[in-house]
C-alpha positions in Angstrom: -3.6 -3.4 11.9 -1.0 -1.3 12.5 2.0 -1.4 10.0 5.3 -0.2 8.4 4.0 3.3 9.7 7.7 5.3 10.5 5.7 8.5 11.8 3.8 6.7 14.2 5.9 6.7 17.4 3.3 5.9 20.5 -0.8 6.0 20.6 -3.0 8.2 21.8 -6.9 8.8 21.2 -7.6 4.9 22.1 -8.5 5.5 25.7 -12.2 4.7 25.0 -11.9 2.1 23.1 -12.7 -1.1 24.8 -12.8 -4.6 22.6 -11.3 -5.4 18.9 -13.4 -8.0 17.8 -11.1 -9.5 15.7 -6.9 -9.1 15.7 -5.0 -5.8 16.8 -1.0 -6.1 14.9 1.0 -3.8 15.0 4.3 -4.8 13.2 6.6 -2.8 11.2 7.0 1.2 12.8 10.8 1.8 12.9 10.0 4.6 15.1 6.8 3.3 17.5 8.3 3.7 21.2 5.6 3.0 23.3 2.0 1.1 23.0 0.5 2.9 25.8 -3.2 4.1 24.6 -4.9 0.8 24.9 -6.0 1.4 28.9 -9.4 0.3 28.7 -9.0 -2.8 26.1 -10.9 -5.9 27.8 -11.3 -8.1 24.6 -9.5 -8.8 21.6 -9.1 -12.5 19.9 -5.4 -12.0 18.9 -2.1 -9.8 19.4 0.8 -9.2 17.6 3.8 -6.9 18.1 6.6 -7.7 16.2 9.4 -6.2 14.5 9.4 -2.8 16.3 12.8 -1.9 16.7 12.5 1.1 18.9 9.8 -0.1 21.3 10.7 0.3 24.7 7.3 -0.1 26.7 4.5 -2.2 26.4 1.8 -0.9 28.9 -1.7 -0.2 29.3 -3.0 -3.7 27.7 -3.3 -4.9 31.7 -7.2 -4.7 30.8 -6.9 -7.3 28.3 -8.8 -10.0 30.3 -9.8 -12.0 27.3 -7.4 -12.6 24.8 -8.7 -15.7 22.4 -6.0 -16.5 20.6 
C-alpha cells in the first residue's frame, strides 16, 4: 500500500519484484507522476490507483498476466 506519500513522485527499485500476493494500492501521492518500476510484475490479486492528481503514465504493469480481482 502505497498512500498520501507527497515525496513519492515515480518508482524505482521494483524491477525484480515479480508477484504481490495480496493487493498493490497506491492512492493518495499529490506528487506521484509515473508508476513505471513494476516491469516484471506477473501476479497480484488486486489493483488500485486512485486519486493521484499528477499521474501522467501508467506503464510497465503489461506483465501483469494474472490479476484476481
Amino acid at each position: 500500500m502505497l498512500l498520501d506519500n507527497n515525496n513519492l513522485s515515480s518508482f524505482s527499485g521494483f524491477e525484480n519484484l515479480r508477484d504481490i500476493g495480496g493487493d498493490l494500492t497506491i492512492t493518495d501521492n499529490d506528487n506521484m507522476e509515473s508508476i513505471a518500476g513494476f516491469t516484471n510484475i506477473s501476479s497480484l490479486r488486486n489493483l488500485t490507483i486512485s486519486i493521484n492528481p499528477n499521474l501522467i503514465a501508467i506503464e510497465g504493469m503489461n506483465g501483469a498476466l494474472n490479476v484476481m480481482g
